[in-house]
TORKOL-4160 file (C-alpha; in steps of 0.2 Angstrom, whole numbers, padded with zeros to 4 digits, m for minus):
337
<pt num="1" X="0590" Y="1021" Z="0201"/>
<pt num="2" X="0576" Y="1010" Z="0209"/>
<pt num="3" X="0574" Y="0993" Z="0204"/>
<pt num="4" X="0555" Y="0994" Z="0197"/>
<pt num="5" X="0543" Y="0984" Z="0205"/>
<pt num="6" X="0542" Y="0966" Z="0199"/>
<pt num="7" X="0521" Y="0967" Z="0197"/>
<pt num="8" X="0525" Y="0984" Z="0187"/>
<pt num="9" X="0519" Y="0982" Z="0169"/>
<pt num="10" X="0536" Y="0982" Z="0165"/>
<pt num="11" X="0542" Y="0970" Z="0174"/>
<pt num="12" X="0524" Y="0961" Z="0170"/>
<pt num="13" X="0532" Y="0961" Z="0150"/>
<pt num="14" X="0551" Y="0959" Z="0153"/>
<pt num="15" X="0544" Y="0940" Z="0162"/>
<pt num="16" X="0534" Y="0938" Z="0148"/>
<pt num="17" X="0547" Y="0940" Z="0136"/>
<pt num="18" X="0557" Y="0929" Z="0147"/>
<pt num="19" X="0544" Y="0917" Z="0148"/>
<pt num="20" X="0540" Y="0912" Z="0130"/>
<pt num="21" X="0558" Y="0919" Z="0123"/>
<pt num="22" X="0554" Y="0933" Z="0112"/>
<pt num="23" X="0557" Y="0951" Z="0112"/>
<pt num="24" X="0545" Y="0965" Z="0117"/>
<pt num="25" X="0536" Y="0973" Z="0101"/>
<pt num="26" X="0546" Y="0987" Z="0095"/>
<pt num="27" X="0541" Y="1001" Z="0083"/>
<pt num="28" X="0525" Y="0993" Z="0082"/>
<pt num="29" X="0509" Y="1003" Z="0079"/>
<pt num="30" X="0493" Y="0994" Z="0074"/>
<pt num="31" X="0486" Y="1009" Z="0066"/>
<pt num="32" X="0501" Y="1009" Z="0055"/>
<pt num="33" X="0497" Y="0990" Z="0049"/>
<pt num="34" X="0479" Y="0993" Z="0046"/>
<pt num="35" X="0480" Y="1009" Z="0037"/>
<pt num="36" X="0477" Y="1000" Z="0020"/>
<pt num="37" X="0460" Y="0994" Z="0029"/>
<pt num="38" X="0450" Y="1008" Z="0022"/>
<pt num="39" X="0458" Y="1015" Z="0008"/>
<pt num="40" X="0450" Y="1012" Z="m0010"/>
<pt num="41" X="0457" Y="0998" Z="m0019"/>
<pt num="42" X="0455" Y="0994" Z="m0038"/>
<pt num="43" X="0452" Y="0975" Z="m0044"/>
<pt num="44" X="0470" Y="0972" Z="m0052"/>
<pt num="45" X="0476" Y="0979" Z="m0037"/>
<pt num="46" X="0464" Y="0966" Z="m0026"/>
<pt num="47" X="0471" Y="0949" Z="m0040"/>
<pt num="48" X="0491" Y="0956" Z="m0038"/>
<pt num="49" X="0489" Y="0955" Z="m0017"/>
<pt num="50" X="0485" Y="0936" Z="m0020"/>
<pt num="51" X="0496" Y="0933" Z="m0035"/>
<pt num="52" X="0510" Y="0927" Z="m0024"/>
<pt num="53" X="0524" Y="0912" Z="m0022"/>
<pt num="54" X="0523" Y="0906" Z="m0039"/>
<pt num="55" X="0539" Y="0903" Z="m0050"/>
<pt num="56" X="0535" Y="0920" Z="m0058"/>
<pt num="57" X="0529" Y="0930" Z="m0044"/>
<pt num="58" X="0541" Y="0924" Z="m0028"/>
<pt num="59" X="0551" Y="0940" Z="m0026"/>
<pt num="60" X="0572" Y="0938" Z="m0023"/>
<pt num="61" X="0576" Y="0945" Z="m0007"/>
<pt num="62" X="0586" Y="0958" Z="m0011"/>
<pt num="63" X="0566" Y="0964" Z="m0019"/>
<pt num="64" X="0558" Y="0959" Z="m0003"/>
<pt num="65" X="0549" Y="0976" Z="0004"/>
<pt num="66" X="0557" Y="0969" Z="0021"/>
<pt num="67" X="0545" Y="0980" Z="0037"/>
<pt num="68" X="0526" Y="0976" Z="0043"/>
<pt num="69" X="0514" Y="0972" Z="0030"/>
<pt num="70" X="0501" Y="0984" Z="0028"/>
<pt num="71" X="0485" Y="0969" Z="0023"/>
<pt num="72" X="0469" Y="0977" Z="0019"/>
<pt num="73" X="0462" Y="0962" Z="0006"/>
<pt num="74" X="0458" Y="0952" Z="0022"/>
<pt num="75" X="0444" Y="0967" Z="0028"/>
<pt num="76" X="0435" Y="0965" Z="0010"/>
<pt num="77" X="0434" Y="0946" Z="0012"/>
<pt num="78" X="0426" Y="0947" Z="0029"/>
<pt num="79" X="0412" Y="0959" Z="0023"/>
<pt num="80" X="0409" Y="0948" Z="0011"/>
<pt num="81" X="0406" Y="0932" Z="0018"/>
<pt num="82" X="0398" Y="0941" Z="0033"/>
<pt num="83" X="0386" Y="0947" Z="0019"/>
<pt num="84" X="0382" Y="0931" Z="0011"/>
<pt num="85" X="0380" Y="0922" Z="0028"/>
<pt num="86" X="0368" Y="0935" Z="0033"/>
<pt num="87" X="0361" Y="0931" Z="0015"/>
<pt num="88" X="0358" Y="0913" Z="0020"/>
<pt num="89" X="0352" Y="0916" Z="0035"/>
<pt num="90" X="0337" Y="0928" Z="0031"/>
<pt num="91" X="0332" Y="0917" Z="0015"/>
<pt num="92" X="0331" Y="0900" Z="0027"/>
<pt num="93" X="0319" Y="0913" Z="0040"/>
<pt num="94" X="0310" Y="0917" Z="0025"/>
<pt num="95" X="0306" Y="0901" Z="0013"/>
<pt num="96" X="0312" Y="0889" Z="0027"/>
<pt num="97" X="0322" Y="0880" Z="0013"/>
<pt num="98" X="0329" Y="0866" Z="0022"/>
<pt num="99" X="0340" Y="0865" Z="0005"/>
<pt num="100" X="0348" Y="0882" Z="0012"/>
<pt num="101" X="0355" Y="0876" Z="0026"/>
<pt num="102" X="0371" Y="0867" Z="0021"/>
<pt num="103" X="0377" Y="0884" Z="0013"/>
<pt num="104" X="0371" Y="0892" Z="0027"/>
<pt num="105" X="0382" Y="0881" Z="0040"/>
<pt num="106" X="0398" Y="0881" Z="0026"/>
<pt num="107" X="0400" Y="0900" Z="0023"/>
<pt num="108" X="0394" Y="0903" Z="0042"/>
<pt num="109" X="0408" Y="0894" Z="0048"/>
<pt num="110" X="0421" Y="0898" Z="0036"/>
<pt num="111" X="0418" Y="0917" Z="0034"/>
<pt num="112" X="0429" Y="0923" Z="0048"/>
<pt num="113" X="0441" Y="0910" Z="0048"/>
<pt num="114" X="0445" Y="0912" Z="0027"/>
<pt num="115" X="0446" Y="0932" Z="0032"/>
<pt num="116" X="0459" Y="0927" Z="0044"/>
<pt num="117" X="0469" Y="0916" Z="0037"/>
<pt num="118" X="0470" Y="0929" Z="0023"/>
<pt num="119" X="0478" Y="0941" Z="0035"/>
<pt num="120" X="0493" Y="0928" Z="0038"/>
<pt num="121" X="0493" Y="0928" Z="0019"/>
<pt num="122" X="0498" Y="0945" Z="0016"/>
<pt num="123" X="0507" Y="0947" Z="0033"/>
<pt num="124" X="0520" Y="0933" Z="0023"/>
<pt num="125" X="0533" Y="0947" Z="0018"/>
<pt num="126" X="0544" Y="0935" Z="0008"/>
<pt num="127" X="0528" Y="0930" Z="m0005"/>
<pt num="128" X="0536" Y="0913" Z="m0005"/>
<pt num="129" X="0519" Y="0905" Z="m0004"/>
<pt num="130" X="0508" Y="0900" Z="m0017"/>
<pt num="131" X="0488" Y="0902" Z="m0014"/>
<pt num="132" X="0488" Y="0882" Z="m0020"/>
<pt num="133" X="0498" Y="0878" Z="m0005"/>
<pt num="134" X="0487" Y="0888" Z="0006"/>
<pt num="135" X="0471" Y="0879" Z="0000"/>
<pt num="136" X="0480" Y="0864" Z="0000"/>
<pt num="137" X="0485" Y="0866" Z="0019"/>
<pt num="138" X="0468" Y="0874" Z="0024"/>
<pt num="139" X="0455" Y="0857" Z="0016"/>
<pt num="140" X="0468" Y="0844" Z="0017"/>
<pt num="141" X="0478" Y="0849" Z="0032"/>
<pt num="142" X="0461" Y="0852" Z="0041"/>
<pt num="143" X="0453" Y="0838" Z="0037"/>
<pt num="144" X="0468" Y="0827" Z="0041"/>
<pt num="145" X="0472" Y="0835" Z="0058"/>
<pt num="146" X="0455" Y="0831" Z="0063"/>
<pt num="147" X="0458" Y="0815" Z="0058"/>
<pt num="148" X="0473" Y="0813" Z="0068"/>
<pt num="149" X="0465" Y="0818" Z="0082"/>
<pt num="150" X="0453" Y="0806" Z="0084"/>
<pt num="151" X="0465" Y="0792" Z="0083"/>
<pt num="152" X="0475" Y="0802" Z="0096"/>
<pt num="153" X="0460" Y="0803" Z="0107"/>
<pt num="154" X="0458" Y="0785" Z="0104"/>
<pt num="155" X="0474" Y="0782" Z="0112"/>
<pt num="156" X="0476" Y="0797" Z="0123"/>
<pt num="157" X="0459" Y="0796" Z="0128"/>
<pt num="158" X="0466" Y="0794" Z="0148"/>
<pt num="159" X="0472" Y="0815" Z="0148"/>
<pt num="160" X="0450" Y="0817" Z="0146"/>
<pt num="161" X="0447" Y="0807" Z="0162"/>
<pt num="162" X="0458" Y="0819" Z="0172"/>
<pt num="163" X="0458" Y="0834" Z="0165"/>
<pt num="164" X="0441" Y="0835" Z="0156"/>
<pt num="165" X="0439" Y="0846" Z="0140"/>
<pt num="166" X="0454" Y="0856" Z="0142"/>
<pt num="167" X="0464" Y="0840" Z="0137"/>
<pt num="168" X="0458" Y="0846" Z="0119"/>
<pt num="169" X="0473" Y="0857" Z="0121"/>
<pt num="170" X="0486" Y="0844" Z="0121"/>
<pt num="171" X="0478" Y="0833" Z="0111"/>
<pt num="172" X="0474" Y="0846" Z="0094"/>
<pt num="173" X="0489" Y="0855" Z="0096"/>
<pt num="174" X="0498" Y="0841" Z="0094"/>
<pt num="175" X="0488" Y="0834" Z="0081"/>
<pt num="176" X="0489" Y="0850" Z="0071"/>
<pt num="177" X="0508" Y="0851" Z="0074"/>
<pt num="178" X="0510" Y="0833" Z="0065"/>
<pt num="179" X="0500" Y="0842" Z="0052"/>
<pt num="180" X="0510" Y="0855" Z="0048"/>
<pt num="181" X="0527" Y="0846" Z="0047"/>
<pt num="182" X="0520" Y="0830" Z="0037"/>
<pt num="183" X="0515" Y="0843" Z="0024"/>
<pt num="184" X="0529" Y="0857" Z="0022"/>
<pt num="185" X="0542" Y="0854" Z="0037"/>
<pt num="186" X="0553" Y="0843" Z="0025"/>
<pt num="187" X="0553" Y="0858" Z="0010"/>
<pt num="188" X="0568" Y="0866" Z="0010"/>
<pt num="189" X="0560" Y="0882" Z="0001"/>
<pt num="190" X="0552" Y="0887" Z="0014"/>
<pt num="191" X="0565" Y="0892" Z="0029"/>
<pt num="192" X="0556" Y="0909" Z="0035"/>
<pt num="193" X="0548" Y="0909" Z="0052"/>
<pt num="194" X="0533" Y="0919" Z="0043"/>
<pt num="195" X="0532" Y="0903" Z="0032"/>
<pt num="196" X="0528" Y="0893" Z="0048"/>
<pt num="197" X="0516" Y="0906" Z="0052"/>
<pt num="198" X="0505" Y="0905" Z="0040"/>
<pt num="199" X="0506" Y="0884" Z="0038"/>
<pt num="200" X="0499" Y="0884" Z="0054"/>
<pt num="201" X="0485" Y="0897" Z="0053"/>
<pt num="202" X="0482" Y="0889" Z="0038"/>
<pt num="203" X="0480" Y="0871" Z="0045"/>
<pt num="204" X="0472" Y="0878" Z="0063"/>
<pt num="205" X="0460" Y="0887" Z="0050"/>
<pt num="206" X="0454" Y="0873" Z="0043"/>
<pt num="207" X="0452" Y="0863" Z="0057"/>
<pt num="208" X="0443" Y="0875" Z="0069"/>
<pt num="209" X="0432" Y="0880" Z="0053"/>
<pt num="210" X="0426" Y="0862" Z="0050"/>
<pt num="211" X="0425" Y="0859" Z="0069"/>
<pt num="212" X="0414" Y="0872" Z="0069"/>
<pt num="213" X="0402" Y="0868" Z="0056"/>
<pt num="214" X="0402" Y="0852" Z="0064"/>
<pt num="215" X="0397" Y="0858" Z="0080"/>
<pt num="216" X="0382" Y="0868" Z="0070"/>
<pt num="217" X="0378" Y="0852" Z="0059"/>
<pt num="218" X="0374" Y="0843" Z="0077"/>
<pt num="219" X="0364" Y="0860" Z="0087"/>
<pt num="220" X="0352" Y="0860" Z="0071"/>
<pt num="221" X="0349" Y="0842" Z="0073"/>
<pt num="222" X="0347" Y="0843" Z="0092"/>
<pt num="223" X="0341" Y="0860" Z="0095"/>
<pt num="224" X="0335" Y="0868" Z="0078"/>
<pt num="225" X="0342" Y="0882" Z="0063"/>
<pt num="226" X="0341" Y="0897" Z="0077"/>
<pt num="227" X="0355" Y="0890" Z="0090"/>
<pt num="228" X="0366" Y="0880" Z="0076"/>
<pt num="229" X="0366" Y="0898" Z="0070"/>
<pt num="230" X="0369" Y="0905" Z="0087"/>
<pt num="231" X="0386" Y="0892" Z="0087"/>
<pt num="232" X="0390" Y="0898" Z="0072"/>
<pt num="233" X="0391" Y="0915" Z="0078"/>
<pt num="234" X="0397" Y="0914" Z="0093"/>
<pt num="235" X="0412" Y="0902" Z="0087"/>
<pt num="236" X="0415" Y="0916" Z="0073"/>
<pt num="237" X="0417" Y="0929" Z="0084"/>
<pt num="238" X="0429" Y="0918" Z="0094"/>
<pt num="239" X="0438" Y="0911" Z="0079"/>
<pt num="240" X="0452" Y="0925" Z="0077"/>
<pt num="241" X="0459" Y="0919" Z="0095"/>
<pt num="242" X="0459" Y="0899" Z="0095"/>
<pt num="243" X="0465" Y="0886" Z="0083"/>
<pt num="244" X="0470" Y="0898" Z="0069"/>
<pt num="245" X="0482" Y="0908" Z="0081"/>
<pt num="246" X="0487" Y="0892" Z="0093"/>
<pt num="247" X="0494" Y="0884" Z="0077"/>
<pt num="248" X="0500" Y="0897" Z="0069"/>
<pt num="249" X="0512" Y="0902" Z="0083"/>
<pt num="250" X="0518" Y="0883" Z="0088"/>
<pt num="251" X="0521" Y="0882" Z="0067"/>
<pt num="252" X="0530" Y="0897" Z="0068"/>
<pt num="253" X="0541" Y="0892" Z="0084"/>
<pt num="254" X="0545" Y="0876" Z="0074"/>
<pt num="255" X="0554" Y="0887" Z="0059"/>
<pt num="256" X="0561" Y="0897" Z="0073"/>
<pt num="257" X="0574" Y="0883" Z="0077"/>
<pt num="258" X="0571" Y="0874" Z="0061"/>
<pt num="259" X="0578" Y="0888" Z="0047"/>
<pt num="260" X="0582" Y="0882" Z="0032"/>
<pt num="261" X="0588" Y="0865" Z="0040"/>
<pt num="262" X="0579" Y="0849" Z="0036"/>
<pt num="263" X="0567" Y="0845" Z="0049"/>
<pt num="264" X="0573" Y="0832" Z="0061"/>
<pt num="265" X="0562" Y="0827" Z="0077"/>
<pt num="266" X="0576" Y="0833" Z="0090"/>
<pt num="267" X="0571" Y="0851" Z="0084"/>
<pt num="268" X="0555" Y="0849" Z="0095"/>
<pt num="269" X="0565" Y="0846" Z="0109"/>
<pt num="270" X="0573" Y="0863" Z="0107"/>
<pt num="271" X="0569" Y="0877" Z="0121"/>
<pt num="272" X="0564" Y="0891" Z="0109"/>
<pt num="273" X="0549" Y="0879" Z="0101"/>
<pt num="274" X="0544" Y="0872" Z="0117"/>
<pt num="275" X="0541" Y="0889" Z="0126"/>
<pt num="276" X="0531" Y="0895" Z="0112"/>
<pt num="277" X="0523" Y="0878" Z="0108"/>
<pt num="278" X="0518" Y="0875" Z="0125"/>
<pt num="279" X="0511" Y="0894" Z="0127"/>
<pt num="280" X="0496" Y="0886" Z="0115"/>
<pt num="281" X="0494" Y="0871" Z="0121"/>
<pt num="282" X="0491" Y="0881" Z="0140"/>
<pt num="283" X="0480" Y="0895" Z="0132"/>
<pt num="284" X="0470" Y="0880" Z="0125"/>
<pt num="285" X="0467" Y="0870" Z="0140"/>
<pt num="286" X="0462" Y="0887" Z="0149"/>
<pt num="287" X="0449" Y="0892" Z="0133"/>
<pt num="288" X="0441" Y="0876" Z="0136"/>
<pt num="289" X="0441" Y="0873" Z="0156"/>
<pt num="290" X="0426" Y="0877" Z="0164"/>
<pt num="291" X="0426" Y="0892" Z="0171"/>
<pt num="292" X="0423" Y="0911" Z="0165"/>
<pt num="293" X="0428" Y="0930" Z="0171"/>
<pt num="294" X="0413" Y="0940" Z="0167"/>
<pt num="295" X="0399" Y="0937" Z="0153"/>
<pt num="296" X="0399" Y="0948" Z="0137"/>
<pt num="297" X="0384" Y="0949" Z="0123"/>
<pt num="298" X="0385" Y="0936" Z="0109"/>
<pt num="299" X="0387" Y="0921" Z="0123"/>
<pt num="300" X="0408" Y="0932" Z="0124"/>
<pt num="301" X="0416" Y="0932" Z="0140"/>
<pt num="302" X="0429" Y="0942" Z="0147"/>
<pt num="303" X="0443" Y="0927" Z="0147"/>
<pt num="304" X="0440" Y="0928" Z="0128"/>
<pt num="305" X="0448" Y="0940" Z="0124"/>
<pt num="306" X="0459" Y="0940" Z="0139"/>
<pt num="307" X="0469" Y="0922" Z="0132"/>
<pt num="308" X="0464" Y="0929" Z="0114"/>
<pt num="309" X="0476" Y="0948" Z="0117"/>
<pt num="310" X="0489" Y="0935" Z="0124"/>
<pt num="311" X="0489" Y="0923" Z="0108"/>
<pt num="312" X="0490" Y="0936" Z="0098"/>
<pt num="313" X="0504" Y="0946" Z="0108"/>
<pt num="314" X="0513" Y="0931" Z="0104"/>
<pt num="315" X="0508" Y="0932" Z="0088"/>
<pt num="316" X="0514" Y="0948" Z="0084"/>
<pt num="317" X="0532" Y="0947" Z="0092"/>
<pt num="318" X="0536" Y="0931" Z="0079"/>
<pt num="319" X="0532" Y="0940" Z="0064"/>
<pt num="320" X="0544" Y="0954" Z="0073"/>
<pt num="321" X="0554" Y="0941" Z="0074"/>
<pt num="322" X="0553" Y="0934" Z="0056"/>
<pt num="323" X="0556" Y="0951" Z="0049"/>
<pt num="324" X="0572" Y="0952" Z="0061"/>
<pt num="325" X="0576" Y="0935" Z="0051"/>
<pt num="326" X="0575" Y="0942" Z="0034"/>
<pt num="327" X="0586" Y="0958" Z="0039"/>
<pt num="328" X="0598" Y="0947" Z="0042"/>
<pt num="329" X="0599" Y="0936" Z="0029"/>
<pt num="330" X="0598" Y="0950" Z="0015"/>
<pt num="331" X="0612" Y="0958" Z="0026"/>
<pt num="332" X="0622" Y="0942" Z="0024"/>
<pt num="333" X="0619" Y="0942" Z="0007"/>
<pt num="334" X="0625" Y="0961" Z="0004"/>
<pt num="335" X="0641" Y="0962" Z="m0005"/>
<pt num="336" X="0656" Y="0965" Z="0009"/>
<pt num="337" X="0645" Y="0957" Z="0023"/>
């Protein structure tokens, strides 16, 4: 048989695979996952999706439905805020209520962001996480990984002479990292790899979304309501493929060596975390370097969704992986195994 060709698309995927240690996608069908999207869905129905990871309602695992989550709650959130930012927007055009725009900058910048971090919510099979901890992770965690990294670009501040914006990349991702492990690393309740995944899109969720609005906060000043806006929704739009997914994956990585161990620091020495952890921290130097493919509307370019599709590949192979996790612990816990 001949060898295929090493710039093949499959040979293109088996050095990807090789590249950030994770299996290809495998009985994987994104119309399958989304079928829920559009189906009608009644109020208690809408409650029980977030009723999750309390004492009461944190399934066993011999209960867990253990396969790809089906999220649709996420799709109804988005229309929401979307609605209500339009709200804002077309009351501060009409009365030009200067009292409007705080709301308008808050629910602009956190409508996709919430809608996505939603997504991870529901993609947690195990429903080990309560919405408390989310919130907590999202305001607290976000604030404080901003915080962080100020003082690390205080001290870091060098990596921004020679490498210019893209040193963001190193810099946030590690400041998000610290983050995520300072607040659940050391609970010992949490030892799924789709626990880490949603920790980290819930802390790169709050930071990019508070970033954002700050980003807005200073156009309006500068430039007036119409191009804070236009930040707003261009950073929106870019919001499903940035901080939420960087940290999201690098999280997830981190309960990919860490189990149901106690954290110790030698764990982000491991090979498994670095490749993946070092994935984001490259797709974020190349988001922010200056340079683009080819211009799309809303401000969009082509390397967008270029480094976007590859975080979210990423992605998608560590909740495979986190559902491969949970197969094998119920099968270890089967009576016989």
């Amino acid at each position: 048989m001949a060898e295929k060709g090493k710039f093949s698309p499959h040979g293109i995927r088996e050095g990807f695979s090789d590249l950030i240690g994770l299996e290809e996608l495998q009985d994987f069908k994104l119309g399958n996952v989304f079928s829920e999207v559009f189906k009608k869905h009644t109020t208690e129905e809408m409650e029980d999706q977030l009723i999750t990871g309390t004492s009461r309602h944190t399934p066993s695992l011999s209960e867990i439905e253990i396969g790809w989550a089906k999220p649709w709650l996420f799709a109804r959130l988005l229309g929401i805020s979307v609605v209500l930012a339009i709200v804002f927007y077309v009351s501060y055009d009409m009365f030009r209520n200067v009292n409007l725009v705080p709301g308008l900058i808050f629910v602009g910048s956190f409508a996709v962001p919430l809608s996505v971090l939603l997504f991870y919510l529901e993609m947690n099979v195990p429903r080990n996480v309560s919405i408390f901890m989310v919130m907590q992770l999202l305001f607290v965690g976000g604030v404080a990984s901003l915080l962080v990294t100020l003082l690390l670009s205080e001290r870091l501040g060098f990596f921004y002479s020679y490498l210019g914006a893209s040193a963001a990349g190193i810099i946030e991702e590690t400041a998000k990292i610290l983050i995520v492990i300072w607040f659940t690393a050391k609970a010992g309740r949490y030892r799924w790899i789709l626990n880490g995944l949603l920790f980290g899109a819930a802390v790169g969720t709050g930071f990019g979304a508070f970033e954002t609005a700050g980003y807005a906060f200073r156009d309006m000043l500068q430039y007036g309501v119409d191009t804070g806006v236009s930040t707003i929704v261009m950073r929106g739009l870019q919001a499903p493929c940035t901080h939420i997914v960087w940290t999201a994956n690098v999280a997830a990585a981190l309960w990919l060596v860490k189990k149901d161990r106690p954290f110790s620091w030698d764990m982000l020495q491991q090979p498994a975390f670095l490749r993946i952890a070092i994935s984001s921290v490259v797709l974020h130097m190349l988001w922010n370097a200056p340079f683009n493919i080819m211009p799309l509307p809303l401000h969009l370019d082509v390397k967008d969704l270029l480094l976007g599709g590859i975080g979210w590949i990423i992605c998608l192979r560590l909740i495979q992986t986190g559902l491969k996790q949970l197969n094998q612990a119920r099968q270890a816990d089967m009576p016989g195994a």
